[in-house]
Backbone of each chain as ProteinMPNN parsed JSONL, in Angstrom:
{"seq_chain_A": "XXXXXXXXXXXXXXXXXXXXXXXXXXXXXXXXXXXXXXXXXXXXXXXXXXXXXXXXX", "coords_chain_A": {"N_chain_A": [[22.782, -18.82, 39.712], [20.511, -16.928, 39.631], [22.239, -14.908, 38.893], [22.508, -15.289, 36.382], [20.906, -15.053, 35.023], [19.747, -12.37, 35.313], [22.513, -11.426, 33.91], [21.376, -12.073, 31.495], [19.241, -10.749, 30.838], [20.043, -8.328, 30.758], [21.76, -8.359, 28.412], [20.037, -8.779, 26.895], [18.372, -6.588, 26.598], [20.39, -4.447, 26.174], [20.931, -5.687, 23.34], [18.228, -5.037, 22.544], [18.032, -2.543, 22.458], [19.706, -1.25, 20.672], [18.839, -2.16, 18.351], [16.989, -0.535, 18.422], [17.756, 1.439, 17.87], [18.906, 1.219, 16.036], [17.141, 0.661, 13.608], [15.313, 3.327, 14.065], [16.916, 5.308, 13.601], [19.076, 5.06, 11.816], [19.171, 6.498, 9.629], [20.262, 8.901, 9.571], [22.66, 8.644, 10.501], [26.406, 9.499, 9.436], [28.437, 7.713, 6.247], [30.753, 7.102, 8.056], [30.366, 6.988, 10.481], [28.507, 4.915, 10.228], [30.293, 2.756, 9.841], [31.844, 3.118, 12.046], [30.115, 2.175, 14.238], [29.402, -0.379, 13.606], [31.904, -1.378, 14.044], [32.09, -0.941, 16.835], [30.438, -2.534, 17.254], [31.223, -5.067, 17.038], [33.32, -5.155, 18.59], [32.188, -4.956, 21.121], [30.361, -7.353, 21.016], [32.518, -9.512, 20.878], [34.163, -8.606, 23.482], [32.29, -9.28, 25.464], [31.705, -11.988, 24.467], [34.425, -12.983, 25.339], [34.358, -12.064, 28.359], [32.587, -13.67, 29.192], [33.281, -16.267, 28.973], [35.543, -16.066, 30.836], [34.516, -16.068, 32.602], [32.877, -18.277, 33.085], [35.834, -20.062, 33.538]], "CA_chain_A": [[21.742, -18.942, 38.677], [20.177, -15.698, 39.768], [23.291, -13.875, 38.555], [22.795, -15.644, 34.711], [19.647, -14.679, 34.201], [20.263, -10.804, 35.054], [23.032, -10.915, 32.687], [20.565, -12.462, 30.272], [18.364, -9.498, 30.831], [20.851, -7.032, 30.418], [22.189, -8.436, 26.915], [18.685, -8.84, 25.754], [17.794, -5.177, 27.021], [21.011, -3.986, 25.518], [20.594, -6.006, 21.965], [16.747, -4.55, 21.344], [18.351, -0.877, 22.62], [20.781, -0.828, 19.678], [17.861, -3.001, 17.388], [15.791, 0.423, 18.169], [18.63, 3.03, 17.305], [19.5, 1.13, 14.006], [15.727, 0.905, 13.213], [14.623, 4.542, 14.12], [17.904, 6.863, 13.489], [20.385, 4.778, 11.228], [19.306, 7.333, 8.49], [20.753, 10.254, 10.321], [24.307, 8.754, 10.729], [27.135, 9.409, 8.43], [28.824, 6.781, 6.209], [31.659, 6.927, 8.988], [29.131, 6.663, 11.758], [28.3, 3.61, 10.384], [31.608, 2.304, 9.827], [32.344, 2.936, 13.727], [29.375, 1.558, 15.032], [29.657, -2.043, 12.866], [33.269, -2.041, 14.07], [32.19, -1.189, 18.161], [29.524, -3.576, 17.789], [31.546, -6.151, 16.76], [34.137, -5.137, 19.568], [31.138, -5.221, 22.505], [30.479, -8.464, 21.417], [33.923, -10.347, 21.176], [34.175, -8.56, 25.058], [30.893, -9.855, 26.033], [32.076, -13.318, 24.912], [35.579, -12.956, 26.401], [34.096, -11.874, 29.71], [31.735, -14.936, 29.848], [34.627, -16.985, 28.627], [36.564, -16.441, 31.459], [33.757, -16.334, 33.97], [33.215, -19.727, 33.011], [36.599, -21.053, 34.093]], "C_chain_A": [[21.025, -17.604, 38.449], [20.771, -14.747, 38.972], [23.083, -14.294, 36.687], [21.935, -15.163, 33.912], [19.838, -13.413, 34.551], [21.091, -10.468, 33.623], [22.441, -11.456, 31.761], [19.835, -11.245, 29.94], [18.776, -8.335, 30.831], [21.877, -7.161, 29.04], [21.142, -8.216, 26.119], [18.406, -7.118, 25.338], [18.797, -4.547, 25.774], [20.887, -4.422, 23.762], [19.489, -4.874, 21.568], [17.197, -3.217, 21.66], [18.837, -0.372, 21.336], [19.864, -1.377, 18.65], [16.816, -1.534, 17.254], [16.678, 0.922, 17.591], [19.083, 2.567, 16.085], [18.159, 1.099, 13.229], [14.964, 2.321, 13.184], [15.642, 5.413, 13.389], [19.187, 6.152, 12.822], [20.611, 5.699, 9.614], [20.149, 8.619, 8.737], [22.425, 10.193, 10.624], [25.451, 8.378, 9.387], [27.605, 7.597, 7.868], [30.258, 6.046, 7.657], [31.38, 6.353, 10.229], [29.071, 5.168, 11.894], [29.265, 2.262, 10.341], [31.773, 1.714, 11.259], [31.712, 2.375, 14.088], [29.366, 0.064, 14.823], [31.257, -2.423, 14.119], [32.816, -1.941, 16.142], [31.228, -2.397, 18.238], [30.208, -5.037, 17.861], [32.873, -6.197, 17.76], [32.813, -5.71, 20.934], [30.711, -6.737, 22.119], [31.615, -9.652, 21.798], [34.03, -9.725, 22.908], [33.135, -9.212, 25.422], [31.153, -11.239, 25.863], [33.452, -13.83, 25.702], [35.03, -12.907, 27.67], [33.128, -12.844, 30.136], [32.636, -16.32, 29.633], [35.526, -17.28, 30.257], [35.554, -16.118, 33.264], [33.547, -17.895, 34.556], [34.48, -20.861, 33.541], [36.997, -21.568, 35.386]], "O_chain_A": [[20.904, -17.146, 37.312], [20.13, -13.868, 38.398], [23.548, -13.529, 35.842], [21.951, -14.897, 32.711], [20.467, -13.041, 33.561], [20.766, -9.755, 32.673], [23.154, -11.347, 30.764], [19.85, -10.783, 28.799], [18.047, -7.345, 30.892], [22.626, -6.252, 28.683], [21.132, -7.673, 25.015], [18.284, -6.59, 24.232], [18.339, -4.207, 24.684], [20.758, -3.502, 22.954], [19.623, -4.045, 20.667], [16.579, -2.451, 20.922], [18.499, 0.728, 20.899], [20.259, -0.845, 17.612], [16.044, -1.368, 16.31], [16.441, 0.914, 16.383], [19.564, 3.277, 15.203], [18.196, 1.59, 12.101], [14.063, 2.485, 12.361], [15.214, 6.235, 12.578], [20.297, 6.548, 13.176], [21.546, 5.694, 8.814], [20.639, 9.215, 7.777], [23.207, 11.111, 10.868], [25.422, 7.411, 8.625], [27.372, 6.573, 8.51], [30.497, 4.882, 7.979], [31.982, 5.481, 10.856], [29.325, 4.412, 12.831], [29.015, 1.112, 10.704], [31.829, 0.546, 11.644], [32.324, 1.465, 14.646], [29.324, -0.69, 15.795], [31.485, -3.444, 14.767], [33.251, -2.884, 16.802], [31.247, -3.162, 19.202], [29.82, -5.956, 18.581], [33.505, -7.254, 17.755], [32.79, -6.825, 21.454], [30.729, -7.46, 23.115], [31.575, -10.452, 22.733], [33.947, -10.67, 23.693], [33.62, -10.206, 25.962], [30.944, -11.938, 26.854], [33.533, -14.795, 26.462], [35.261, -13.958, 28.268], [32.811, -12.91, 31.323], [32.438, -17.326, 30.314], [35.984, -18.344, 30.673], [35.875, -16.024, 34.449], [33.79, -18.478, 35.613], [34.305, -22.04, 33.847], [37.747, -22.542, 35.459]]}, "seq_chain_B": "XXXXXXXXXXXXXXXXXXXXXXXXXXXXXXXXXXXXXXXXXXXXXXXXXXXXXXXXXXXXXXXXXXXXXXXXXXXXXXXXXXXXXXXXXXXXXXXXXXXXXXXXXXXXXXXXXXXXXXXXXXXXXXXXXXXXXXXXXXXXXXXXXXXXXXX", "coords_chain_B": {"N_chain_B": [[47.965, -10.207, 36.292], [45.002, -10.634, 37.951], [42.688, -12.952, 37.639], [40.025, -12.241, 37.748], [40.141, -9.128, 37.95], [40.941, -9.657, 35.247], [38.553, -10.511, 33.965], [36.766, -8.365, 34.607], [37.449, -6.149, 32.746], [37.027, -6.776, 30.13], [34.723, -6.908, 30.6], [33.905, -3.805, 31.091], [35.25, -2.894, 28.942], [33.215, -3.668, 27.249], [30.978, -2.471, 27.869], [32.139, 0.032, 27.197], [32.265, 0.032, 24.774], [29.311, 0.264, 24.007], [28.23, 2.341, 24.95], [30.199, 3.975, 23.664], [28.828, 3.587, 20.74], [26.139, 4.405, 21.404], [26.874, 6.915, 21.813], [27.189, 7.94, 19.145], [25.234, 7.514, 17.574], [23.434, 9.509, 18.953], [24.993, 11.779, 18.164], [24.946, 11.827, 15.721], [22.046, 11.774, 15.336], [21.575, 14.862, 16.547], [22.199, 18.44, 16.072], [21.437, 19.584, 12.611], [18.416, 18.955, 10.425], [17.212, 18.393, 7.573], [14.269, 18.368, 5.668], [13.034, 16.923, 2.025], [9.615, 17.513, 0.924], [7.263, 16.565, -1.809], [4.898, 16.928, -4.21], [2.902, 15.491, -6.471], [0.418, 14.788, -9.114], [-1.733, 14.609, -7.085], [-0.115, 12.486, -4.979], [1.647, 12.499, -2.26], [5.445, 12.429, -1.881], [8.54, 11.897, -0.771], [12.017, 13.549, -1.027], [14.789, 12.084, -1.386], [17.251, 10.963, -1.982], [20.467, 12.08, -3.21], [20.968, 12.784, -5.532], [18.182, 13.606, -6.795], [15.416, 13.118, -8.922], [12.512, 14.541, -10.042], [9.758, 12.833, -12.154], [7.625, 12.382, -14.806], [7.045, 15.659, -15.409], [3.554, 16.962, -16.303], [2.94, 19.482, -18.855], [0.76, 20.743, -18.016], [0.883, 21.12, -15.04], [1.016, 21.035, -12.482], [3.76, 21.255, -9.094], [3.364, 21.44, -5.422], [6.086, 22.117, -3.351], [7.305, 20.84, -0.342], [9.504, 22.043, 2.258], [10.944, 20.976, 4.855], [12.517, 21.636, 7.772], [14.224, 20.611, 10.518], [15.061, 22.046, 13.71], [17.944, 20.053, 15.633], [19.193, 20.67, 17.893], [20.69, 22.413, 20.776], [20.622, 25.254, 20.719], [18.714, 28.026, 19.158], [17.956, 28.598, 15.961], [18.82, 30.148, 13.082], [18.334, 30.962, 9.543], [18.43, 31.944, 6.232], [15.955, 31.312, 3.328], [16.259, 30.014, 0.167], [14.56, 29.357, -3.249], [14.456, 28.234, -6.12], [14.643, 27.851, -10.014], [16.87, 26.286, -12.169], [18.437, 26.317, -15.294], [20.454, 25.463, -17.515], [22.673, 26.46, -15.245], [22.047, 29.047, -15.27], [19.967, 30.931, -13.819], [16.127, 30.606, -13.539], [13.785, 30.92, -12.889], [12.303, 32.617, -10.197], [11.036, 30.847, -6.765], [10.967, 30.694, -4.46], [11.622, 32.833, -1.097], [13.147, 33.662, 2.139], [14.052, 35.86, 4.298], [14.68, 35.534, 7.276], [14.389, 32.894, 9.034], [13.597, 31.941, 11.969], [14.143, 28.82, 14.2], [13.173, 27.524, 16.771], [15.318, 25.953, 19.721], [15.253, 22.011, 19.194], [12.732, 22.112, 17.603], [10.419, 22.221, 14.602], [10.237, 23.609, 11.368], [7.972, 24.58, 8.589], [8.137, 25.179, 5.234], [6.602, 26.762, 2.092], [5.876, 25.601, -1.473], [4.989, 26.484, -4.897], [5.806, 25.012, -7.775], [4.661, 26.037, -10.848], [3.654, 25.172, -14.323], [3.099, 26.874, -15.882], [3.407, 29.303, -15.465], [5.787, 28.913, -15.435], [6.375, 29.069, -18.615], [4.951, 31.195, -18.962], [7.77, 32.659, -18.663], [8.537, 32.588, -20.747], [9.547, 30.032, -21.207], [10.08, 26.164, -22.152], [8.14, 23.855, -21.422], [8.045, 21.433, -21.845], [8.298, 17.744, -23.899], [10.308, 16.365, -22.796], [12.074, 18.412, -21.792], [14.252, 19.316, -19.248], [14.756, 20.934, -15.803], [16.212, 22.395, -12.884], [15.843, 22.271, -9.388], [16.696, 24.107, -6.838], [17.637, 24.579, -3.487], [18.464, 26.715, -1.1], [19.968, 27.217, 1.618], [21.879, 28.968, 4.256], [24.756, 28.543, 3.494], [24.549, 25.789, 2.856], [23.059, 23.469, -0.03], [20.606, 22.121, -1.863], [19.673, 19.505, -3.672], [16.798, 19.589, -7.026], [16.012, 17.544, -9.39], [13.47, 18.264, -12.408], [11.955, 16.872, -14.909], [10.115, 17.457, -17.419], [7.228, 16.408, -19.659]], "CA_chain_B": [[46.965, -9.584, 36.484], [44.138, -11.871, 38.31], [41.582, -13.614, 36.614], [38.893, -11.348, 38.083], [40.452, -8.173, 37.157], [40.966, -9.45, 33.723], [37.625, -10.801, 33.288], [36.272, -7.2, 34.954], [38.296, -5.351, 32.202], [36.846, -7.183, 29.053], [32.937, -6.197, 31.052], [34.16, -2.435, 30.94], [35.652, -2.746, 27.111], [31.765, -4.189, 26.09], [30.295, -0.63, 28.163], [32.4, 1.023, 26.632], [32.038, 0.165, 23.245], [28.152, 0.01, 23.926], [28.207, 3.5, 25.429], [30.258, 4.557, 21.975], [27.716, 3.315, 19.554], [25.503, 5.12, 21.421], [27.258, 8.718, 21.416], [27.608, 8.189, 17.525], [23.813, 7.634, 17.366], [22.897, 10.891, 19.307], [26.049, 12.962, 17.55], [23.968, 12.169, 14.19], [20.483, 12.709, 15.847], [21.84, 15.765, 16.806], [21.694, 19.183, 14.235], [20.315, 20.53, 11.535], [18.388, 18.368, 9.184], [16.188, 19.388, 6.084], [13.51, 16.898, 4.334], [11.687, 17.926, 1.431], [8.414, 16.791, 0.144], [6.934, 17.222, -3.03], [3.092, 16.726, -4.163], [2.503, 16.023, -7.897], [-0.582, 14.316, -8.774], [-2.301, 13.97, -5.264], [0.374, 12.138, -4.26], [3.407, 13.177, -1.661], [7.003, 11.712, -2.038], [9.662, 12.289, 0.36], [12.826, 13.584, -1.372], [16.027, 10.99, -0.266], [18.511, 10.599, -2.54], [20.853, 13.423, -3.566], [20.426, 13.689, -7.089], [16.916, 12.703, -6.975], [15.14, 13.401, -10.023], [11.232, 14.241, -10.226], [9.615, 12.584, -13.366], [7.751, 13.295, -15.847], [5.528, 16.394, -14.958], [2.78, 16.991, -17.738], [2.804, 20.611, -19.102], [-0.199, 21.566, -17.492], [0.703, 20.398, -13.735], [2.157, 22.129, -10.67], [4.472, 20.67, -8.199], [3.969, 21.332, -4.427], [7.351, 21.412, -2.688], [7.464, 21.559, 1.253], [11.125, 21.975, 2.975], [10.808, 21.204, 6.581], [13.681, 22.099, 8.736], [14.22, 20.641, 12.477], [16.594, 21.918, 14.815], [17.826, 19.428, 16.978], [20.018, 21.587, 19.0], [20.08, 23.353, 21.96], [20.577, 26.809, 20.212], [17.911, 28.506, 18.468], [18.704, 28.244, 14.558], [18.51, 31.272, 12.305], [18.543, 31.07, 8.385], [18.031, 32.189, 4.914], [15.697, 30.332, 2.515], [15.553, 30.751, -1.35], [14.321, 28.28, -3.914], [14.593, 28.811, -7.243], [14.18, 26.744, -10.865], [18.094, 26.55, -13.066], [18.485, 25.534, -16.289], [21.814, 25.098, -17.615], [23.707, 26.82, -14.718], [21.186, 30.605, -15.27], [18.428, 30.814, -12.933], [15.115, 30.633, -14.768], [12.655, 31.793, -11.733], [12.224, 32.17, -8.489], [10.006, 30.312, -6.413], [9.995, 31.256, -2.894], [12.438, 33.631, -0.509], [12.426, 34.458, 2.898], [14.869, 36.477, 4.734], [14.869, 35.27, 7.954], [13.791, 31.947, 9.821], [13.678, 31.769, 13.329], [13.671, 27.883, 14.697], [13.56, 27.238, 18.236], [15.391, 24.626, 19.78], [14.259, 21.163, 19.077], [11.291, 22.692, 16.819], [10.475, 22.341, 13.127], [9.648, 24.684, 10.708], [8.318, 24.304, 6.837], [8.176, 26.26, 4.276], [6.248, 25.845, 0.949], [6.106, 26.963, -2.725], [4.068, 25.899, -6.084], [6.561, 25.223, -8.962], [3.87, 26.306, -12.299], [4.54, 24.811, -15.458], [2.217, 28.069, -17.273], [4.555, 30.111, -14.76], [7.842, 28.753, -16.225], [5.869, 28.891, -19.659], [5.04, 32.714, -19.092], [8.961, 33.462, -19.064], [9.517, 32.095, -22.011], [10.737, 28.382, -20.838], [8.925, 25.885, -22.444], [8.009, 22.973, -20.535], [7.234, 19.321, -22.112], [9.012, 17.001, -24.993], [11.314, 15.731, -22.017], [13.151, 19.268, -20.988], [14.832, 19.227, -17.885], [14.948, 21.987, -15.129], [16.752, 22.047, -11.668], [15.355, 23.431, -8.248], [17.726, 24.836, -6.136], [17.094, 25.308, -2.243], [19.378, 27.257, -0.387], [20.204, 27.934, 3.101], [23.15, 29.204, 5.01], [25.517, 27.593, 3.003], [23.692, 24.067, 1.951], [22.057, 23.714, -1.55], [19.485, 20.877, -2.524], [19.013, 20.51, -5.703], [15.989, 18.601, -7.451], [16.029, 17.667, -10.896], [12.526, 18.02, -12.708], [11.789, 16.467, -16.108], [8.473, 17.712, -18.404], [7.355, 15.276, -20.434]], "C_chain_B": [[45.977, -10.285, 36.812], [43.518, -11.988, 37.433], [40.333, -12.62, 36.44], [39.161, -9.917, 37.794], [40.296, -7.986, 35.591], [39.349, -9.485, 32.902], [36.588, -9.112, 33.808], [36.738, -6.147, 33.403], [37.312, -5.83, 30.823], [35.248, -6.782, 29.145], [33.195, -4.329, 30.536], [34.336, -2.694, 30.001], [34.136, -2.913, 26.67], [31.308, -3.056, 26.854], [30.778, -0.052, 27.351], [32.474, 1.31, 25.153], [30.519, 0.411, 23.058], [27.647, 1.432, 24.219], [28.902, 4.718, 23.615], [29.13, 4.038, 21.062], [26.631, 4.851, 20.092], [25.132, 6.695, 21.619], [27.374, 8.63, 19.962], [26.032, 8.254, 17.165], [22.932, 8.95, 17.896], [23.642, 11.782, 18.709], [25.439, 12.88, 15.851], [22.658, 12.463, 14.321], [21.005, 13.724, 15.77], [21.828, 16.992, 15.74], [21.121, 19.519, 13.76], [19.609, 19.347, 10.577], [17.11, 19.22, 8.905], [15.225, 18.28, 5.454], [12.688, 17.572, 3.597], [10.952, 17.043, 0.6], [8.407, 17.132, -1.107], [5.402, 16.404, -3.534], [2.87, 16.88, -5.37], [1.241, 14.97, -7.965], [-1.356, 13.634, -7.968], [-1.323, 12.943, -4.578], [2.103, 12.606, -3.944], [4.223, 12.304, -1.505], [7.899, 12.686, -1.176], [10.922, 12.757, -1.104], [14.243, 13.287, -0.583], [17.119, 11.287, -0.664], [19.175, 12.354, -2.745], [21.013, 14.134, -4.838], [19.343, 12.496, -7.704], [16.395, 13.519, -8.117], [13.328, 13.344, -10.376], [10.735, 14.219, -11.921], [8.46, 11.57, -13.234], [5.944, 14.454, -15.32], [5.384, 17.382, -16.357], [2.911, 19.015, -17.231], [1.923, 21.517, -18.796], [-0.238, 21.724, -15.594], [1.45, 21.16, -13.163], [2.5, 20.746, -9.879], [4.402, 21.402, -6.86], [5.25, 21.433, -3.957], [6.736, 21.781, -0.934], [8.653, 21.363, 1.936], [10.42, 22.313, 4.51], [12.305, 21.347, 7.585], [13.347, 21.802, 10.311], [15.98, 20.682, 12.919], [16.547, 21.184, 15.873], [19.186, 19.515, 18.091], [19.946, 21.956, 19.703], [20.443, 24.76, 21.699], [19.422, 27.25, 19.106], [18.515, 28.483, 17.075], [18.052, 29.466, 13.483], [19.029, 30.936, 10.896], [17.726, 31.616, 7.31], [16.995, 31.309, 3.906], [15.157, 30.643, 1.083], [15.449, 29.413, -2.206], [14.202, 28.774, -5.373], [14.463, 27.45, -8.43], [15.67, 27.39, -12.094], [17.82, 25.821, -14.482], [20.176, 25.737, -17.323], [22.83, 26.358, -16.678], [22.988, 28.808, -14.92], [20.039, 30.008, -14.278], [16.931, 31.282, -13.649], [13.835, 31.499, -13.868], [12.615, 31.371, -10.627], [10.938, 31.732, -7.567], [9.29, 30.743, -5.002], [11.741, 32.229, -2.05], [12.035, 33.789, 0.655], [13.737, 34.485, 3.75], [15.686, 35.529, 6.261], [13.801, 34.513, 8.801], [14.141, 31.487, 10.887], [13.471, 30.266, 13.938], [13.749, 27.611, 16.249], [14.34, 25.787, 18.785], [14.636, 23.391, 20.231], [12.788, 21.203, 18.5], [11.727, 22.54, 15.513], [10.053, 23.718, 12.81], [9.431, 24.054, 9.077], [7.813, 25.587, 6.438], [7.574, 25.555, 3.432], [6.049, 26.927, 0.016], [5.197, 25.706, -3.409], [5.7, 26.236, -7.28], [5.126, 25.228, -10.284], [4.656, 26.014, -13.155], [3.963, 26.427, -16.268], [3.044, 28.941, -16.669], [5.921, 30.165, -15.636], [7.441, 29.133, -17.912], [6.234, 30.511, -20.304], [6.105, 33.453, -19.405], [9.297, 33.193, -19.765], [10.592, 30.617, -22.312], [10.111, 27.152, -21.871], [9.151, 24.397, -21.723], [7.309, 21.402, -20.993], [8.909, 19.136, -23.188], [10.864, 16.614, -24.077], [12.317, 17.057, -21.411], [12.991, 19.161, -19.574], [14.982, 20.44, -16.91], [15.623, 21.387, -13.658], [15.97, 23.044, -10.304], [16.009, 23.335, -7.254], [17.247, 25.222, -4.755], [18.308, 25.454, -1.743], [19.491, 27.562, 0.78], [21.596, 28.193, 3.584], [24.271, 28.068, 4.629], [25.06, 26.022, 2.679], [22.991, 24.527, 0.965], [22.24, 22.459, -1.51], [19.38, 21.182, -4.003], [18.264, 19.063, -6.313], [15.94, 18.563, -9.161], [14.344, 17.37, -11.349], [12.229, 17.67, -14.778], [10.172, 16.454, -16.584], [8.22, 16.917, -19.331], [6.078, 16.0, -21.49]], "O_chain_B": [[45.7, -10.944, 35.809], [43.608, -11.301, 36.415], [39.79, -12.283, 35.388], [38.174, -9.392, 37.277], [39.891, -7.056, 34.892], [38.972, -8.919, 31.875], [35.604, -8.916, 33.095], [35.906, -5.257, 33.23], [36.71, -4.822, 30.455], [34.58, -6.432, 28.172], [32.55, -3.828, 29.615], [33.21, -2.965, 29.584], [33.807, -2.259, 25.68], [31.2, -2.234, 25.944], [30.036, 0.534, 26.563], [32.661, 2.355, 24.531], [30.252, 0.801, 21.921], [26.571, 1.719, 23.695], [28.405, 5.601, 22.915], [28.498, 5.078, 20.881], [26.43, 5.9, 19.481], [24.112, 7.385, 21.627], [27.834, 9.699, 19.56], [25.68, 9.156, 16.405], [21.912, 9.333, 17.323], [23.046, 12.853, 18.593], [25.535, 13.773, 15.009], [22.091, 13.275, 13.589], [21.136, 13.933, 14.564], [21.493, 16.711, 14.59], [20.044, 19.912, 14.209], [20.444, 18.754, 9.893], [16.412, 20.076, 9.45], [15.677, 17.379, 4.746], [11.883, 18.438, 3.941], [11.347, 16.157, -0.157], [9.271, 17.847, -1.615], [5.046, 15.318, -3.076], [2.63, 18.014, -5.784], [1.015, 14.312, -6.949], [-1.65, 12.44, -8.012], [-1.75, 12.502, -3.511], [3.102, 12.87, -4.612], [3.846, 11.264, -0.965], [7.868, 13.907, -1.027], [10.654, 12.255, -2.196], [14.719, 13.878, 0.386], [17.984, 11.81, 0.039], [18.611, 13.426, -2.524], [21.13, 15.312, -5.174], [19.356, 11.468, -8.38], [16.919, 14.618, -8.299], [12.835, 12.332, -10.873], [11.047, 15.06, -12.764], [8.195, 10.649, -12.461], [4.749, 14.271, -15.088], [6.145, 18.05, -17.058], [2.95, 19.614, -16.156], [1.99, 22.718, -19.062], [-1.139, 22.286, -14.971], [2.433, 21.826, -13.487], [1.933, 19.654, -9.904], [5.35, 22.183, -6.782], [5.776, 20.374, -4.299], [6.0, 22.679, -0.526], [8.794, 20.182, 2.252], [9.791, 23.228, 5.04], [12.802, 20.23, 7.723], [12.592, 22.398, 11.079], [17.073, 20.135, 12.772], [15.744, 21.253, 16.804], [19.828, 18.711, 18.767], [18.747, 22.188, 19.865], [20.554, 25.452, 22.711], [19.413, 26.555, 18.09], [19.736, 28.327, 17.069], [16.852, 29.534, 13.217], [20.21, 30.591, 10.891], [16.507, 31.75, 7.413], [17.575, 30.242, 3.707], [14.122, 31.236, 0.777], [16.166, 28.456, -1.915], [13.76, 29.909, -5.555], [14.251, 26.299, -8.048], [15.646, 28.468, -12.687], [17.053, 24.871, -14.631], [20.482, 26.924, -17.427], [23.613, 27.079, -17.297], [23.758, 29.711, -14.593], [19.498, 28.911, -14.146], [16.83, 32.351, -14.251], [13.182, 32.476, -14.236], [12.788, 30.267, -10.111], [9.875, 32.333, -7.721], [8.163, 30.977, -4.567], [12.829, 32.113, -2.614], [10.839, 34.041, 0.806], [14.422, 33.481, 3.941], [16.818, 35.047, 6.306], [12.747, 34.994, 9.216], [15.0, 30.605, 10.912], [12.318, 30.263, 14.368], [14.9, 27.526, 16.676], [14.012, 24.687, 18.341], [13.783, 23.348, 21.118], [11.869, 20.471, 18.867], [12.895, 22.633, 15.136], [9.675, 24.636, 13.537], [10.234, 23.359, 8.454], [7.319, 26.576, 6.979], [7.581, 24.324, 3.429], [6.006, 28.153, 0.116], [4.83, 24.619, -2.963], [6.358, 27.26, -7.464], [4.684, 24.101, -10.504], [5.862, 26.255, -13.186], [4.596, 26.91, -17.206], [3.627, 29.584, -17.542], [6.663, 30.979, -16.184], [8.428, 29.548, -18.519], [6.959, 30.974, -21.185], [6.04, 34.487, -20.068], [10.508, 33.347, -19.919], [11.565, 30.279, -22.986], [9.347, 27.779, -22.604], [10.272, 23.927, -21.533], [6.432, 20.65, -20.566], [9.949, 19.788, -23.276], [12.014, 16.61, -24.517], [13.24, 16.779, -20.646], [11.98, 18.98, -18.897], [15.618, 21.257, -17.576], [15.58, 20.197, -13.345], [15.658, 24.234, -10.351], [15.896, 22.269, -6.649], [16.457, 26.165, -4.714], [19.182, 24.591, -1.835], [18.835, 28.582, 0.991], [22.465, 27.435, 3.155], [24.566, 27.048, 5.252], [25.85, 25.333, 2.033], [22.41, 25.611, 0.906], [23.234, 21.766, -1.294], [19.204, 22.05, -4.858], [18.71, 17.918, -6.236], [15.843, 19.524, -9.925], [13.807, 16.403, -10.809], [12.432, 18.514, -15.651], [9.285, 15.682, -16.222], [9.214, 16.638, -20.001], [5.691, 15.398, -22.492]]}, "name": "protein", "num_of_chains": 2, "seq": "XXXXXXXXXXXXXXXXXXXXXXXXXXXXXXXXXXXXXXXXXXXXXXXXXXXXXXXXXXXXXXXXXXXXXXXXXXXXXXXXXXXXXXXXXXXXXXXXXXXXXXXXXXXXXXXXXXXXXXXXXXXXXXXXXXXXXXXXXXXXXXXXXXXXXXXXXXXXXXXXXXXXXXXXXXXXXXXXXXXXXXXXXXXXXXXXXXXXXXXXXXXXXXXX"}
């Protein structure tokens, strides 16, 4: 139980990290930039549910 | 490949995509950037777009500009800065010049000028009934360019 709530607190942490850097400095990155970052974000989550996916079984 | 390996492997892929985002977010922090103000009747406007267009300044009115420059490098940043006012592709007058600007790293710097309409007037420009002028900032290879419309 211990262990669920850490990784709760280290998705949350990580979400509002990337909620600051698209809020403070998403003016500063190319159209490409933003390209890549849509496409890792949307990789770090599909891993993030894979890897609780198969914690689960 | 075990279960626990695999499910270890898919933890590393979400670092490591989470770790990229966030070298793409410091590799655009990173650099040279330029923002320039501008100050026409008591109030200052950021200049964003790239063919931004200030409008309509009355025949008696001055324009403020201020070009701020931050280096956010770890090398000191040396450049040129000239500003000037075009009108079809001739340069009509010059506004401001200065040889050499020293920034330190991670430090700003601005610069500032007065665009005069009785200025542009004086050379023979004339300045209302909707003509158009361009202002031109230059540095070490980059040019801004503001479009101004007299009304």
């Amino acid at each position: 139980m211990r262990n669920y709530i850490l990784y709760g607190f280290g998705i949350a942490l990580c979400i509002s990290g990337i909620v600051y850097l698209a809020a403070e400095y998403v003016e500063y990155l190319s159209d490409w930039g933003k390209l890549g970052c849509l496409i890792l974000l949307i990789g770090l989550f599909s891993f993030l549910g894979r890897h609780f996916q198969e914690l689960g079984r | 490949m075990t279960i626990k390996s695999k499910r270890n492997l898919y933890l590393y892929l979400a670092i490591a995509c989470f770790i990229g985002i966030i070298v793409i977010f410091v590799d655009g922090y990173l650099g040279i950037h330029d923002t320039i103000y501008f100050t026409l009747r008591e109030r200052e406007r950021t200049v964003g777009e790239v063919d931004y267009s200030i409008k309509y300044v009355g025949g008696d009115e001055k324009v403020v500009f201020r070009y701020e420059l931050d280096n956010r490098r770890l090398l000191s940043y040396s450049t040129s800065i000239q500003a000037s006012v075009w009108k079809e592709n001739e340069k009509v007058l010059d506004l401001f010049s200065q040889d050499k600007l020293i920034i330190k790293p991670f430090d700003k710097a601005m610069v500032e000028w007065t665009l005069d309409s009785e200025e542009l007037q004086a050379q023979g420009f004339y300045a209302g009934n909707y003509t158009e002028y361009t202002v031109k900032i230059e540095r070490n290879g980059v040019e801004r360019r503001i479009g101004v419309t007299y009304r």
